[in-house]
N, C-alpha and C positions, 0 to 999 in steps of 0.2 A: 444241562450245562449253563442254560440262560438265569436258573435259581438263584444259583449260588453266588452269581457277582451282586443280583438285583438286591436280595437279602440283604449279604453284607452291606450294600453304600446303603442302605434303608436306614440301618443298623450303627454305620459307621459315623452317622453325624453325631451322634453322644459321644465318642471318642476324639470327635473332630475339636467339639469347642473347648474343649481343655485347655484353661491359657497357661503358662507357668508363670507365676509370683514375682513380682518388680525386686530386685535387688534389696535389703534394707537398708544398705549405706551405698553411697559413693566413695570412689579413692581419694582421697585427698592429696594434693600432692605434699610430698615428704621435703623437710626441710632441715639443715646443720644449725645446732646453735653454737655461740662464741666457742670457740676450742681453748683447751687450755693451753695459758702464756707463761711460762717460768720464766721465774727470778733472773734479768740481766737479758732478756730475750726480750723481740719486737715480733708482731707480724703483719703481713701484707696476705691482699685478696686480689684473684683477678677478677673475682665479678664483687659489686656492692653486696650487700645482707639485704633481705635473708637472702642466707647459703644453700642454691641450690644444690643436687648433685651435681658431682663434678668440679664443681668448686675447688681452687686449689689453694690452700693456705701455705703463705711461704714464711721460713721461717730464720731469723738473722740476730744476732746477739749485741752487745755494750761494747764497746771497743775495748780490746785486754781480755776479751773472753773468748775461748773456742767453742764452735758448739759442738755437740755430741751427739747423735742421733741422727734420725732425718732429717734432710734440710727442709721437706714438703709432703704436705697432709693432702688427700684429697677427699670431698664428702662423698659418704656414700649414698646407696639405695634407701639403706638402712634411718639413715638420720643423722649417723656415728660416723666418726671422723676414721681416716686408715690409718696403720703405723701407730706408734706410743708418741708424744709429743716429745723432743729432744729436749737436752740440758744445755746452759751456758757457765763453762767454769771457767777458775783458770788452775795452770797448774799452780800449784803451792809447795811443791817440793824443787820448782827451781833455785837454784844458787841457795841451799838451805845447806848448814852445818849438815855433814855426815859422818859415820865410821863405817868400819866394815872389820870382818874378824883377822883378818891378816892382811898382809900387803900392804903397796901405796894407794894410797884413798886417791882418785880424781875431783876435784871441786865442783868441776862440771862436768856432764856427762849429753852425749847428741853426737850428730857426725861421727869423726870418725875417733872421738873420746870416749874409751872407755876404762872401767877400772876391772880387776882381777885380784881374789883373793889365793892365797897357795892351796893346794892340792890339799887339804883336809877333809878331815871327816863333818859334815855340817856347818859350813861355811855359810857368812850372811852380811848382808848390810842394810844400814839403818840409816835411815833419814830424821832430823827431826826438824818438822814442821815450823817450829817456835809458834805456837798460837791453836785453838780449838776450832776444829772445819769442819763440814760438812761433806764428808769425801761423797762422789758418786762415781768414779771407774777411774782405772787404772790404766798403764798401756805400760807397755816393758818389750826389752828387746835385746836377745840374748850373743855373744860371743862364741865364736868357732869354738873356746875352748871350755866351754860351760857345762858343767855337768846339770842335768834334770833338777827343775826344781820341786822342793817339796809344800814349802807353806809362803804365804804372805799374810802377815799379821799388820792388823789397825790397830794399833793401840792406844786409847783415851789417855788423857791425862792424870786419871786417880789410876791408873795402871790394868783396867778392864781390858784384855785382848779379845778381838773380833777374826775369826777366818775368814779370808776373805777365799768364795771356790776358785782352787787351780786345777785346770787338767794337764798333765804335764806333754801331755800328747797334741793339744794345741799347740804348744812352745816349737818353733821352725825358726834355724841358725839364721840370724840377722834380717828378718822380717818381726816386726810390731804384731805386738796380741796383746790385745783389749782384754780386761776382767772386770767385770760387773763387781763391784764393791761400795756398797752402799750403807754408810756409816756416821752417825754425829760425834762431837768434841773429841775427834781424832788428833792426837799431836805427833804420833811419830807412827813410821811405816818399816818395819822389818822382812827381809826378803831371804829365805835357808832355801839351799843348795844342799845335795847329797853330799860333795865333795868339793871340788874346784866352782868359784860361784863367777864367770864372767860377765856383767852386765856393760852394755853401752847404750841406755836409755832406760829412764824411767821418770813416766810422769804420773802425779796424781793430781787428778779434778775436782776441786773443792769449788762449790758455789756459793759459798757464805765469803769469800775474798772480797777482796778491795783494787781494783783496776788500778794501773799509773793517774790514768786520764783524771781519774775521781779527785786527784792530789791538786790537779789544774796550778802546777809548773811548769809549764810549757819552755818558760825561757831557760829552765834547767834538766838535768837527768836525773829521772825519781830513780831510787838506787833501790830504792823495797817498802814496802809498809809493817810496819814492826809494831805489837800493842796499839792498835789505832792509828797508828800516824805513821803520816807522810816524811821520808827522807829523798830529800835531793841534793844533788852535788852540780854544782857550777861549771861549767864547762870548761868555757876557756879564760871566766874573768879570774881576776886576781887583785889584792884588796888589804886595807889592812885588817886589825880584828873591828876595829869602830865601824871603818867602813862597809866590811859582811857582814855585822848587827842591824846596818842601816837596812843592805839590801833586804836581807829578808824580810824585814818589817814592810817594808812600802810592797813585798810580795806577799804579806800577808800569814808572814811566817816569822820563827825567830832560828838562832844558832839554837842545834840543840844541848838539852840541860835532861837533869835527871837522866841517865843514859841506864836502863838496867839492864840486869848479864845479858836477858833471852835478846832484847834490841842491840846490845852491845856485838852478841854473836852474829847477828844478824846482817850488820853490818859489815862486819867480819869479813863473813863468807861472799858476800854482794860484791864489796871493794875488791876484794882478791880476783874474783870472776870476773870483774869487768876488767876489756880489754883500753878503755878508755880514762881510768882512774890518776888519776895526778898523787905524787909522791905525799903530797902534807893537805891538811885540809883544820881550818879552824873548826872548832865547836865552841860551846856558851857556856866556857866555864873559864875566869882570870882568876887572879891573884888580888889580895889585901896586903896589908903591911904584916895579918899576924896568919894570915888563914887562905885558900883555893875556895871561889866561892860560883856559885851558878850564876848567873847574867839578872838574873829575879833577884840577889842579893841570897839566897840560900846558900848553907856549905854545901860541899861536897861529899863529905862523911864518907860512909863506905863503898859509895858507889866509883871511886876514882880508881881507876886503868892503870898506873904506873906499871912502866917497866918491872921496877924492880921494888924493893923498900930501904930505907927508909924514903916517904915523898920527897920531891925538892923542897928545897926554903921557900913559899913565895917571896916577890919580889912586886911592888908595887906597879910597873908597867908591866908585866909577863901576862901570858892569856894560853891556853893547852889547843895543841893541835893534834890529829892524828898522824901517826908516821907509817908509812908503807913499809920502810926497813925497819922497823921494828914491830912487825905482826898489826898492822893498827892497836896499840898501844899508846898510851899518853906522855907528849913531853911537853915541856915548855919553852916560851918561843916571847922576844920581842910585840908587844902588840903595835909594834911598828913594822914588821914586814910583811911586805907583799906576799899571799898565799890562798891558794884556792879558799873553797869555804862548801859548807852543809848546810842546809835550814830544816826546820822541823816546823812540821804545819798538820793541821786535823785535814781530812778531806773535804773537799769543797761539796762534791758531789754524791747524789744516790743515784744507780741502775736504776730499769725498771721494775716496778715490786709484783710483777706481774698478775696476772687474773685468771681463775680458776674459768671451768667449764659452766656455760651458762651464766654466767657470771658478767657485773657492769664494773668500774669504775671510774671515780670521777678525781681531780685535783687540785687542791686549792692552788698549785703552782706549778705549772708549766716546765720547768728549769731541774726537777728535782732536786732543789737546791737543799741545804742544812736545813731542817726544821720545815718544808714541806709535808704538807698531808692529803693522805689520798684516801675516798671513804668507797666502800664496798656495797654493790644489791644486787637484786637477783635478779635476773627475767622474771616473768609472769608463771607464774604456776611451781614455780622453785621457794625454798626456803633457805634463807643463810645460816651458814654452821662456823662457826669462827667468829675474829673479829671482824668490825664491821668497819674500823676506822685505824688506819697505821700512820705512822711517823719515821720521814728520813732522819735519823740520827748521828750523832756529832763521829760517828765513825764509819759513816758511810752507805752503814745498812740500816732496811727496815726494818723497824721494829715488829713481833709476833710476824704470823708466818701469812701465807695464801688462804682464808675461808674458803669453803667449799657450800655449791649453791645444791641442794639436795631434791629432787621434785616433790613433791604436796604429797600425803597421801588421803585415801576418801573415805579410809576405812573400812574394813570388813564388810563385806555384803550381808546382808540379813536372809534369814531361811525364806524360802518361797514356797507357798501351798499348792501350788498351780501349777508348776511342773519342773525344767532343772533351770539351771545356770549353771554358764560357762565362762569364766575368764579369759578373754580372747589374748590375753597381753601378759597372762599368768600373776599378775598384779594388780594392785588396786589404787598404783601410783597417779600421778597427774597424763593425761592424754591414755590413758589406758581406758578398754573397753569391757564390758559385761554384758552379755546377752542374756535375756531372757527369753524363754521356749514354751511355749503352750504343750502341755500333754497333748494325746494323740487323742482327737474330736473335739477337741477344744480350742479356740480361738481369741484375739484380743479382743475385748471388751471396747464397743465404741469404735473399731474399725470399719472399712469401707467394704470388706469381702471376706469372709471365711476364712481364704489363703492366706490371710497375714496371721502367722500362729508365733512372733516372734518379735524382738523390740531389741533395740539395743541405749545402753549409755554409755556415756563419756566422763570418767574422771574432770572436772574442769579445774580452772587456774585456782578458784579460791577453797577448793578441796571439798568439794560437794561433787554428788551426782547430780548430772543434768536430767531432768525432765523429775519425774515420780516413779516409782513402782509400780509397773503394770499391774493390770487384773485379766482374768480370761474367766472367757465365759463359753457354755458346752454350745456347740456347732447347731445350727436349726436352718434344715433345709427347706422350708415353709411349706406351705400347699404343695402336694403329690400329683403331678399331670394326671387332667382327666381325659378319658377315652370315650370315643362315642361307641353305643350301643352295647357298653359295660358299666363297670361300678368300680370303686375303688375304696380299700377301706385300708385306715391308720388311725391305732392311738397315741399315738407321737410322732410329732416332726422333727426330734434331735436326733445327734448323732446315732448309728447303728439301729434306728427305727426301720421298722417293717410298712409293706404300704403291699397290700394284695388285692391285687386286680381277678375280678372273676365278669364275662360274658353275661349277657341277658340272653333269653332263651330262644332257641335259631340261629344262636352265632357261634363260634368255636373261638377259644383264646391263641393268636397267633404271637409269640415271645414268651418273657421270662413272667411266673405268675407273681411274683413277689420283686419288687427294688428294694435299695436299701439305702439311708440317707449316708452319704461316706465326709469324708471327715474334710473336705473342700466344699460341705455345702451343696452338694448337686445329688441329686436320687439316681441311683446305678442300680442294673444300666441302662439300655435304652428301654423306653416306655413300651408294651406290647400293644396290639388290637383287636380288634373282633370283627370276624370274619363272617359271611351269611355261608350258612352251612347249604340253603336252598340253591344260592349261585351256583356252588360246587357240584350240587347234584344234578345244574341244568345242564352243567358245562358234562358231565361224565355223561347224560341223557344226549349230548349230541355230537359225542364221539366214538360211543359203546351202546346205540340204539337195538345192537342187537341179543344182547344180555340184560337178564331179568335184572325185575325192580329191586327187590333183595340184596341180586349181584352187585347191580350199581348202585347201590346206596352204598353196600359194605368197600367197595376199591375206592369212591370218593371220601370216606372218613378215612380209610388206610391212609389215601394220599394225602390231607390234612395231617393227620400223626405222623408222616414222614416229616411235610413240613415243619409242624413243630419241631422235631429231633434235630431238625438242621439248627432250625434258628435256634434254638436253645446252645447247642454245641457252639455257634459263632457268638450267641451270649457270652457264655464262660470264656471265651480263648478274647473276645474283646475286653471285657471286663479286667481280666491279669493282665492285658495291654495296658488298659488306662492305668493300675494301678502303678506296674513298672514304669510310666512314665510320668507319674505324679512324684516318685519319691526317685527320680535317680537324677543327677546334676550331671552326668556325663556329657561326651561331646553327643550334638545333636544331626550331624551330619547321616548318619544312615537311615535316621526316621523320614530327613528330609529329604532323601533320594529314593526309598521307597513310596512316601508320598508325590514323588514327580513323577511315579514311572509313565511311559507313556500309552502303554495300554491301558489306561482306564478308561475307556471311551464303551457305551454301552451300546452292542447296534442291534435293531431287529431284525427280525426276520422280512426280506423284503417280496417271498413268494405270497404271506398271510395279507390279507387287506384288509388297514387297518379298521376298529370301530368304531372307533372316536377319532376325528382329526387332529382334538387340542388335549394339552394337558398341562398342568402346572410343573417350570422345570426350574430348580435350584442349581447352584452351583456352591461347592465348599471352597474356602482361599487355598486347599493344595490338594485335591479330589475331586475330576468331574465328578458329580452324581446326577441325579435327580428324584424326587419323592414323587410316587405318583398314588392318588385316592385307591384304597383297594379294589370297589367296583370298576374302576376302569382298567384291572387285570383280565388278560383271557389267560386259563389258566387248560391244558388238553394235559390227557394220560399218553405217554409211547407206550409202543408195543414191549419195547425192553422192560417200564416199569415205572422209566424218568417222567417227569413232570414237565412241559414244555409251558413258559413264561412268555405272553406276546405281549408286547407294549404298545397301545393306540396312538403311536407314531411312526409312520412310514419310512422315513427316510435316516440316517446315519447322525446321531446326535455324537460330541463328543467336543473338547476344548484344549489347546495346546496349555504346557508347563505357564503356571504365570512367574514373573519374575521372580527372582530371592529377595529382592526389599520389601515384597508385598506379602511373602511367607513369613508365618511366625511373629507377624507384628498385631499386637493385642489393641494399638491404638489404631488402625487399619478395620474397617468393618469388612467384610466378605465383595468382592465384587460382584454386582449383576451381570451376566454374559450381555456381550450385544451381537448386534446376527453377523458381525465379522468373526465371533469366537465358535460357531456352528457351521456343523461342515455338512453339503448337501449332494454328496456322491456316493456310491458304493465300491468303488474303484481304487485301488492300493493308490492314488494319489489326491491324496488331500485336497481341496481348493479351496480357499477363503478370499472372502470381498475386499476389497478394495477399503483400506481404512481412511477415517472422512482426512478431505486435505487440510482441514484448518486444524491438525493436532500435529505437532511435530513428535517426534518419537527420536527416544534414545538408543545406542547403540543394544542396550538389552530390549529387546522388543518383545510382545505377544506374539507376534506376527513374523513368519519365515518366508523368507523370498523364494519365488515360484517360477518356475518357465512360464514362461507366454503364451496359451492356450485361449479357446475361443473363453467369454464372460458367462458363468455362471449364470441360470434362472433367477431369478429375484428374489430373497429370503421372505420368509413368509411368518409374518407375526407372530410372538410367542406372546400364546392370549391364556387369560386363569378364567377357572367356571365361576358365574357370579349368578345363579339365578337362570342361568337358560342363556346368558350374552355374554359375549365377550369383551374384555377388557384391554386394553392392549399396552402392557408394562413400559412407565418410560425408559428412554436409554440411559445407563449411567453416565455420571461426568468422564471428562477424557481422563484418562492416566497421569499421575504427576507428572511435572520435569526434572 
């Protein structure tokens, strides 16, 4: 029974030193880059850039714009932002000219305004726009008496209709439902009903609009933006017609002129809805002595309003103003009386033109004022795709749209002779990785160990691979341990070579007769040796003195040949050990609590007296053991068969768990025992010395606290054979802290 542990820890240090392989990379930590900023939108950060995770980007629009979507992004794990980034629109279908297929139209529709067509068959109503938008969602909200809707059409201005998806099972009696409808130069919006159509709300969000704010009439109320430009209406002043030509000029406006239908309607519909509108209101068009002319000196030709026909006569003092009781229509009026008044003005202002993902921009003006410009680049490792340079223009918006910042690519990888590649990132874009893999026995060329059989690179910012293409080169486990009083033979030292050890004559080979170099560089498995076959026969000669020479020659080679069968058998079952634990990355927790277990303490027999007092004793960093010179084996046959193992130490060798910092660490060398780690009783209770005072010790200790008993005998030096004298090992250093 004493064989089979002593064997295996003999056996076990080749399976011990197997270090596993340093990592090849480090984690980096992950970081968000700029998230994308839509047009008429701002954003805020609670922490500075870079964007850690977590990071929460908030998000807030132009004033005159609703936003649409989430109000807050947060960064993720990932790198990528959460959520879709939201919109800033407005609607564009308030106070707009409508119809509908039957009934009274409503002008405005919200609260508790709604319109209703008759009980027909495909009942609908339309909105139009006046002007080409960029619609991106819808919101509607339906009446007790509305039957199911069927379609909602976009329809462009060359007359191209867009379906915009309805489910009609979304749709719930006077609650709002949003519809993703997303469409360019949209001018009008049609809305069919199965039958009876009741709507009281409907908005549509364009983001290519023009805000009040951008008109920057503050001292008036902008009544709509029609064709580019700014209309506002006067509040409360009142004026003759000279003196509203003046105001608006010194506001940086004029009465307006040229009025055409789609502005004309626009108006229209705006003055009608508003609850605030004054009966009359000048515009920039008087009289001559022959002819109606614009305020510019231009006629008026076709574009004039009258009521009815034929025009009136001008009259040399007359100037046109709008009438409320007559539909806003055109008449004429003294440019001597007092009466509200209109200005027509370009916008003053551009939104923000916002920034794509990854994406910089810079401004030559602060103000987004008219004719501001703002120029477009990319982070590091990205490329611009768009324009790179836009313009606020005289109507308020940018000109060309958002560029988008694309990452680098490095291009295809090239075939590898030498084993595979794998794209860790599925790409070959900017920050993306590639590893490279050595075949099996093969290893990088120019490395520090065998074990490194793998490499990685990195996509970089200016679209190159970093470093070179590796090389590998075949594994060479150099010179083959040699054995005393045997021989060893090999014609190659690389990979999957043979190395066979054979005895000189009088000895017998104890382990495996062949290693083989494995693909970590080390010769597996562990090294055999050679044994004096006369030892064996003195030791059978002085325990079986009364059976022949014959006899006893032949039971001490039996027991020799058993031994080998062992050790050979704990060859092969360690050898599939090492190998399973070379190639599995799993958790490592069960190896390390079979190597802590605490019976591994080796004790002798304490009836036998020993033959030698010293021996050389090793310790592994997670297995007591110790290796001792074959000749100082006593080796006896039992009666049963067994083999009885005595060690030329008397007393109970053996060492507690050492810590888990000091397990499995490859930069940690093995510790030497010191005689506080040897235990000097035969008694189910352990005793250990007293450890020196000048080391302080942490809460995880080698050492376990003991009852009070009298003091142990004195330890007794662990001394190596050097020639006949002893040496006496120094202690090692104390333990970290």
């Amino acid at each position: 029974m004493v064989l089979f542990p002593l064997l295996f820890l003999l056996f076990f240090r080749r399976v011990n030193a197997l270090t596993f392989p340093p990592s090849s990379s480090s984690i980096a930590p992950v970081f968000c880059l700029q998230p994308f900023v839509p047009e008429n939108a701002h954003v805020i950060f609670n922490e500075p850039g870079p964007y850690a995770k977590d990071t929460v980007a908030k998000y807030s629009c132009a004033l005159g714009f609703d936003l649409i979507g989430s109000e807050e992004r947060t960064c993720l794990s990932d790198g990528s932002w959460s959520d879709e980034p939201p919109i800033c629109a407005i609607d564009v279908a308030f106070n707009k000219p409508v119809t509908q297929s039957s009934g009274n139209v409503a002008m405005a529709l919200g609260g508790t305004m709604c319109t209703m067509t008759n009980d027909e068959s495909k009942s609908f109503w339309e909105v139009d726009l006046l002007g080409d938008y960029s619609i991106r969602s819808l919101s509607m909200r339906l009446g007790p008496k509305s039957s199911p809707i069927t379609s909602v059409e976009a329809i462009e201005t060359a007359g191209a209709v867009h379906q915009c998806i309805v489910d009609s099972s979304l749709f719930t009696i006077n609650q709002t439902t949003s519809i993703s409808c997303s469409y360019d130069n949209i001018s009008r919006l049609r809305i069919t009903a199965t039958r009876r159509l009741h709507l009281c709300q409907v908005n549509v969000y364009a983001v290519n609009a023009v805000s009040p704010w951008q008109c920057a009439q503050s001292q008036m109320e902008v009544v709509g933006v029609f064709g580019g430009m700014c209309y506002a209406a006067s509040r409360d002043e009142q004026t003759d017609w000279l003196g509203a030509q003046r105001k608006c000029l010194d506001r940086g406006s004029t009465l307006p002129l040229r009025i055409d239908d789609s502005t004309r309607r626009g108006l229209r519909a705006s003055l009608t809805a508003s609850s605030s509108a004054k009966a009359f209101y000048w515009i920039g068009a008087s009289s001559s002595m022959t002819e109606w002319r614009w305020v510019d000196g231009e006629g008026v030709g076709d574009s004039a309003d009258w009521p009815g026909q034929p025009s009136p006569v001008p009259s040399a003092s007359e100037a046109v103003l709008l009438a409320r009781p007559l539909d806003w229509k055109w008449v004429p009026a003294s440019q001597t009386a007092w009466n509200s008044f209109l200005c027509q003005s370009k916008p003053k202002f551009c939104t923000s033109p916002g920034v794509g993902e990854a994406t910089k921009v810079t401004f030559s003006s602060h103000s987004y004022a008219i004719g501001t410009l703002c120029f477009y680049s990319c982070d590091a490792g990205y490329d611009l795709h768009g324009i790179r340079q836009r313009e606020c223009a005289e109507n308020g918006r940018w000109t060309g749209s958002i560029p988008n910042c694309y990452r680098k690519s490095c291009g295809a990888v090239r075939q590898w002779k030498f084993g595979r590649i794998k794209l860790l990132n599925k790409t070959t874009l900017f920050e993306s990785e590639v590893e490279y893999e050595c075949s099996n026995g093969w290893h990088l060329a120019n490395s520090p160990s065998p074990s490194y059989r793998s490499l990685r690179r990195i996509c970089q910012s200016d679209g190159s691979w970093s470093s070179s293409e590796p090389t590998c080169e075949l594994v060479d486990c150099g010179r083959p341990p040699l054995i005393a009083n045997g021989r060893v033979d090999v014609e190659s030292t690389t990979y999957e070579s043979a190395a066979n050890y054979t005895c000189h004559q009088g000895f017998r080979l104890i382990g495996p007769e062949s290693l083989m170099c494995g693909d970590r560089g080390e010769w597996q498995p562990a090294t055999p040796f050679c044994y004096d076959i006369a030892t064996l026969q003195e030791i059978k000669g002085s325990t079986s003195h009364d059976q022949s020479n014959s006899g006893g020659s032949d039971s001490t080679i039996a027991m020799a040949v058993l031994a080998s069968v062992i050790v050979a058998v704990l060859c092969y079952g360690i050898t599939k050990f090492a190998k399973s634990t070379n190639h599995s990355n799993g958790d490592l927790s069960i190896s390390r609590d079979k190597l802590n277990a605490s019976n591994a303490a080796i004790y002798a027999t304490p009836s036998i007296p020993p033959q030698r007092p010293d021996s050389v004793i090793y310790y592994a960093p997670t297995v007591a053991h110790m290796e001792v010179p074959p000749h100082l084996l006593q080796l006896q046959q039992l009666p049963n068969g067994n083999i009885h193992v005595t060690l030329p130490i008397g007393r109970q060798m053996g060492r507690p768990s050492l810590p888990s910092s000091m397990l499995f660490n490859s930069s940690m060398p093995p510790p030497s025992p010191t005689p506080s780690q040897i235990l000097y009783s035969f008694d189910h209770e352990p005793i250990y010395d007293t450890p020196p005072d000048t080391v302080t010790y942490q809460s995880e200790s080698v050492y376990e606290r003991l009852p009070d008993r009298p003091a142990p005998p004195p330890p007794i030096p662990i001394r190596a054979e050097s020639g006949g004298n002893g040496i006496d090992l120094p202690l090692p250093p104390p333990p970290p802290r």
